[in-house]
C-alpha positions in Angstrom: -67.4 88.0 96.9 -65.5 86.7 93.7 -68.0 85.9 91.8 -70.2 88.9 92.2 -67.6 90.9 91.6 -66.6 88.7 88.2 -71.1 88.8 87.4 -71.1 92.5 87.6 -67.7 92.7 85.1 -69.2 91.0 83.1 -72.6 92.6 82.8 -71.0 96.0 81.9 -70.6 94.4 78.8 -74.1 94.4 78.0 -74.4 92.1 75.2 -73.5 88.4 77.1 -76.3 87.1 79.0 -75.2 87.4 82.2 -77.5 87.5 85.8 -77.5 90.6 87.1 -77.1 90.7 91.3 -79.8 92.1 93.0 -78.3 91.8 96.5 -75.3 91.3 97.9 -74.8 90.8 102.0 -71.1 90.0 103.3 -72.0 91.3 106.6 -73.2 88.0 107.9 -75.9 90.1 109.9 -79.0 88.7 108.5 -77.8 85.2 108.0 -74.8 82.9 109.2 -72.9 83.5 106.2 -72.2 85.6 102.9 -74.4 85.6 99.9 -76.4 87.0 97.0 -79.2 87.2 95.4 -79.4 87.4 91.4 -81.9 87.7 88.4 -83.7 84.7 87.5 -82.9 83.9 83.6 -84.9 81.7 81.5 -83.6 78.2 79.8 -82.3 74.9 80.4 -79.2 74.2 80.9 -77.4 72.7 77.2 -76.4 69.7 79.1 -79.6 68.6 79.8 -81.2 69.6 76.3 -78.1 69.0 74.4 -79.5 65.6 72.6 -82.8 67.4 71.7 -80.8 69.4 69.1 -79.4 68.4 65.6 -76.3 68.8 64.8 -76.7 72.3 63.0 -78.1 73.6 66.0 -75.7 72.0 68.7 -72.9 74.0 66.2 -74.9 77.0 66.5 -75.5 77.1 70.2 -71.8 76.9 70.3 -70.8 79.2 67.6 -72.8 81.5 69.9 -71.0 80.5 73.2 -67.5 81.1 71.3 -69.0 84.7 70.9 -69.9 85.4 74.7 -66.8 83.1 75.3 -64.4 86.0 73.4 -65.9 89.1 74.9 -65.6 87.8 78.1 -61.8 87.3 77.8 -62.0 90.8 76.5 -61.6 92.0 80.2 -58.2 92.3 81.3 -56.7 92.1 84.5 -53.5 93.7 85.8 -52.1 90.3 87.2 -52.3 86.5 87.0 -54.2 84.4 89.0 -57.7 83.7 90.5 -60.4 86.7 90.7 -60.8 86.6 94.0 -59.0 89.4 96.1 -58.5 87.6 98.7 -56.0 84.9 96.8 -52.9 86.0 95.5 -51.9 87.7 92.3 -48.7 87.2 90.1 -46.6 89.0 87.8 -46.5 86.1 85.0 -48.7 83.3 84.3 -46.2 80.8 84.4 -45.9 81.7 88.4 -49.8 82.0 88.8 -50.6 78.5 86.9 -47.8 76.2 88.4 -48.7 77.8 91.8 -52.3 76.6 91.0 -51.2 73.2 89.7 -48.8 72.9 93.2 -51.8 73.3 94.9 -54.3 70.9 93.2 -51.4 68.5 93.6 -51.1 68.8 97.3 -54.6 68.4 97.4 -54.4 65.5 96.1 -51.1 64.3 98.4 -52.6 65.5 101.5 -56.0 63.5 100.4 -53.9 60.1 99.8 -55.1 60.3 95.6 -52.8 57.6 94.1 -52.0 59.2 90.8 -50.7 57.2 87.4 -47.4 58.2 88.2 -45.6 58.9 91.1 -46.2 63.0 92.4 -42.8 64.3 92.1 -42.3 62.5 88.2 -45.6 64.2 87.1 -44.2 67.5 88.9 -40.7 67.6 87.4 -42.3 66.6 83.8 -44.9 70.1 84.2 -42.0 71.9 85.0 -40.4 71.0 81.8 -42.8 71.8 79.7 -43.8 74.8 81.6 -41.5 77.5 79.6 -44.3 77.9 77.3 -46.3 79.5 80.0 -44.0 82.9 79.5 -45.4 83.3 76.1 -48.9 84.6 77.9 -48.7 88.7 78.4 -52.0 89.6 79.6 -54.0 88.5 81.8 -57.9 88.3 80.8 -60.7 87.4 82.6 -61.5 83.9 82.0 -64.8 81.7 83.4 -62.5 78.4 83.3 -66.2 76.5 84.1 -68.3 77.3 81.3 -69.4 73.8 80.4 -72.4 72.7 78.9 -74.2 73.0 82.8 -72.9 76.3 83.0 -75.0 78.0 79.6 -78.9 77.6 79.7 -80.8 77.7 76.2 -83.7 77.8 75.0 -85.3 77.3 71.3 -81.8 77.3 70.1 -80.0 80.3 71.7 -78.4 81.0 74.8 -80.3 82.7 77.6 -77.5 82.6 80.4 -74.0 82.0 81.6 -73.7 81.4 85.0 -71.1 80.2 87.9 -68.4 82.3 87.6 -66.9 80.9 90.8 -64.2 79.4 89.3 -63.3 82.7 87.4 -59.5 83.3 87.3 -56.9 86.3 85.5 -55.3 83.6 83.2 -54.7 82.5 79.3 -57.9 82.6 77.6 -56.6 79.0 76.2 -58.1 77.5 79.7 -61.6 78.2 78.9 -63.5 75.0 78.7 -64.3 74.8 75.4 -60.8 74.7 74.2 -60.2 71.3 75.9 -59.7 67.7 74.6 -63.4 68.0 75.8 -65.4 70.1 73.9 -62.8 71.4 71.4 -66.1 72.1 68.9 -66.2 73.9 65.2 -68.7 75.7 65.8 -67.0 77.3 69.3 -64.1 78.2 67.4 -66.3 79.6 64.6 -67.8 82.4 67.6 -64.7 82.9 69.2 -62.8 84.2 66.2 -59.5 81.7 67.4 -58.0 78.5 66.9 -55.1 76.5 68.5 -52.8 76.7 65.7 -49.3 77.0 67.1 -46.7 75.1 68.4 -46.7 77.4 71.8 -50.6 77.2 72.0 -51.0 73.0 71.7 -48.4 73.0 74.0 -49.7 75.4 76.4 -53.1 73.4 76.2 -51.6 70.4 76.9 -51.2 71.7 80.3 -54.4 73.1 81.1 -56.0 70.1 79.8 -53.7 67.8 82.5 -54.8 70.2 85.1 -58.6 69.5 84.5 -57.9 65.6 84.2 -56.4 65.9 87.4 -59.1 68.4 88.8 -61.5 65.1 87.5 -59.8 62.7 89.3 -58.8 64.4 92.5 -62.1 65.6 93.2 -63.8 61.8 93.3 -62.4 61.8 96.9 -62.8 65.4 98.3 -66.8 64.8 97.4 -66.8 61.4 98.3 -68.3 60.0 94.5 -69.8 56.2 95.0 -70.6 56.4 91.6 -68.2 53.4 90.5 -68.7 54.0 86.7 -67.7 57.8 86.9 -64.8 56.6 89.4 -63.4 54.3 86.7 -63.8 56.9 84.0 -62.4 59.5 85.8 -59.2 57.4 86.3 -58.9 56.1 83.0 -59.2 59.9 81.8 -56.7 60.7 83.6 -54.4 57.6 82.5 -55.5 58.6 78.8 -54.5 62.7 79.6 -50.9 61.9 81.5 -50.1 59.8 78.2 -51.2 62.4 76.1 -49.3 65.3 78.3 -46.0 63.2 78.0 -46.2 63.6 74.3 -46.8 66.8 73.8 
């Protein structure tokens, strides 16, 4: 199970606030399908509590984040793609990301997502600015979901980091809190790294179209009714694709 497997990485670490797994059954012999148990860790999640804090704090929380953030992508990998054995593994991450962005898009085709622009433009234009991709070596593990629901705090630090799912062997550009998103001072302050070059805005730029289109594409595979997110999520979308072409 990936994200065991990512959880217990990660807790040889010992200094990010991870859960530890207590138990771990793949057998399906005691229940109908796989799972795990793990700790129980104290907090809220930020995204709940987020508003309760002033700015100072919010920038501490995240300087803190950027910390745990950096030692996470201190793990490195041996190939590109996602964590889980099971999917596969590439020799460079420009293969391992436009294999993932080739899938989300047939998601989308096979799903009947109308997109801003027709698939096969938006494909051709991610191709050409895809050389940048080559410029990524090493593969480190990255969360790619640590969002504001992923951290729990409490009086002003962070108690956990959970969900690591999503985890992937990739640029450690595509964590969360590099996006258009949550791009924050105080992240960049922990994590000891800024976007600064030509090569890294540009690489961003496509991680950041992949999560618009992540967004957007998921409003129909969950079946969303909420109109207001709908709308926003295709007007992000709109926004990203502009911003993308520009890059």
């Amino acid at each position: 199970m990936a994200e065991v497997q990512a959880l217990r990485l990660v807790e040889e670490l010992r200094n990010v606030p991870v859960p530890r797994v207590l138990a771990c059954d793949t057998s399906c012999s005691l229940a109908p399908a796989d799972y795990f148990i793990m700790e129980f860790m104290p907090g809220t999640p930020y995204n709940k509590v987020k508003d309760q804090y002033s700015e100072a704090e919010q920038s501490g929380i995240e300087q803190q984040l950027g910390a745990y953030n950096r030692r996470i992508n201190e793990i490195k990998g041996e190939k590109f793609g996602y964590f889980s054995e099971k999917k596969p593994k590439y020799s460079t991450w420009k293969e391992a990301f436009l294999s993932l962005m080739d899938d989300l898009l047939t998601d989308g085709k096979e799903a009947g997502v109308s997109l801003p622009i027709d698939y096969d433009g938006l494909a051709q234009l991610i191709m050409e600015k895809s050389d940048v991709l080559n410029d990524v070596n090493e593969p480190v593990l990255i969360h790619w979901d640590l969002w504001d629901g992923n951290v729990f705090v409490e009086e002003g630090r962070i108690t956990a980091i959970i969900d690591f799912e999503r985890s992937l062997w990739a640029d450690p550009l595509m964590e969360h809190y590099f996006s258009h998103f949550n791009y924050t001072p105080g992240f960049v302050r922990g994590y000891g790294r800024a976007i600064t070059t030509d090569s890294e805005r540009k690489r961003r730029s496509l991680y950041d179209l992949y999560f618009d289109l992540v967004l957007w594409i998921e409003c129909t595979y969950r079946q969303y009714d909420n109109k207001e997110h709908i709308q926003w999520a295709i007007n992000n979308l709109e926004e990203g694709i502009e911003r993308f072409r520009l890059s």
